[in-house]
Structures are given as C-alpha cells and as structure tokens.
C-alpha positions as CSV (number, residue, x, y, z in Angstrom):
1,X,19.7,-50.2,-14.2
2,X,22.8,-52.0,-14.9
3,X,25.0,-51.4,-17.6
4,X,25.0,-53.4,-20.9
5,X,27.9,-55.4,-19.5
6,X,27.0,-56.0,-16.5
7,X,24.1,-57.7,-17.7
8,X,23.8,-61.8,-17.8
9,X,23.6,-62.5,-21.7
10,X,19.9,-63.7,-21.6
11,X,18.9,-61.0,-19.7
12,X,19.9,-58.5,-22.2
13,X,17.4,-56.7,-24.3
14,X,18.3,-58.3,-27.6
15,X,18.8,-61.7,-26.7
16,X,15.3,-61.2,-24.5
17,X,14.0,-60.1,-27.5
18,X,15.4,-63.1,-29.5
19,X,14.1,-65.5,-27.5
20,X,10.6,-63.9,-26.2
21,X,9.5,-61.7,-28.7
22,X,9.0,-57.6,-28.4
23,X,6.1,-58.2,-25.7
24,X,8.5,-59.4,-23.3
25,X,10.6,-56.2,-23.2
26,X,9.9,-52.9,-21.1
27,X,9.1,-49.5,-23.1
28,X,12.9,-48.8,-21.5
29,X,14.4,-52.1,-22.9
30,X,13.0,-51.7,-26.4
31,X,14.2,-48.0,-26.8
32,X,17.8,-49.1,-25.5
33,X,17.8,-51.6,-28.5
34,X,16.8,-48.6,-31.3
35,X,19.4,-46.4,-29.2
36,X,21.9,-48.8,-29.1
37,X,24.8,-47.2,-26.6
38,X,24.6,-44.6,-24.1
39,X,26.4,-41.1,-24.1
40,X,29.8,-40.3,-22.1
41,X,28.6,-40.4,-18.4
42,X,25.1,-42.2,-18.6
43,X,24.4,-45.7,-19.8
44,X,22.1,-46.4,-22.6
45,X,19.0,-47.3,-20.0
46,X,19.3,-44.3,-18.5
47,X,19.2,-42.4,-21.9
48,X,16.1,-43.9,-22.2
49,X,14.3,-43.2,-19.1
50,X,15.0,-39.8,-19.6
51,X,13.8,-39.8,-23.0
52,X,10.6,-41.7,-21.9
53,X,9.8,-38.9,-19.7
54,X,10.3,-36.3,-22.0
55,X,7.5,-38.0,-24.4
C-alpha cells in the first residue's frame, strides 16, 4: 500500500471513515487509524498487515 501521503485525501482512512462510516474500511485501514504513523523504514499499512498476521 501506498503511503499516507501519497494517498488522494478521500481515499484516506479517516476521511473514508468520515464520510462512509467504519463498515467501509478494511481490518488494515481501521488499525492504521488506531496506529496512527508507521515506524522508521515501514509505513503505517504495513505495520498493520504485520500485526494482522500475528493475531
């Protein structure tokens, strides 16, 4: 996935969220918002697919 930045602003999580409601977002998407940023050398989606696989 793209980063945050690289992302059209209504296609973001957040502002998806906004304007759809939770049920529109992926697993992935949601825990991106809760996470908030990545970590030095991975984006904040792909913190999250990791962490979805660990669960």
């Amino acid at each position: 996935m793209k980063s945050m930045k690289n992302i059209l602003k209504f296609d973001r999580p957040r502002e998806k969220m906004d304007k759809n409601g939770t049920q529109a977002l992926s697993d992935i998407e949601l825990l991106a918002i809760l996470l908030g940023s990545g970590i030095k050398g991975k984006d904040v989606f792909k913190v999250a697919r990791d962490i979805l696989r660990l669960a």
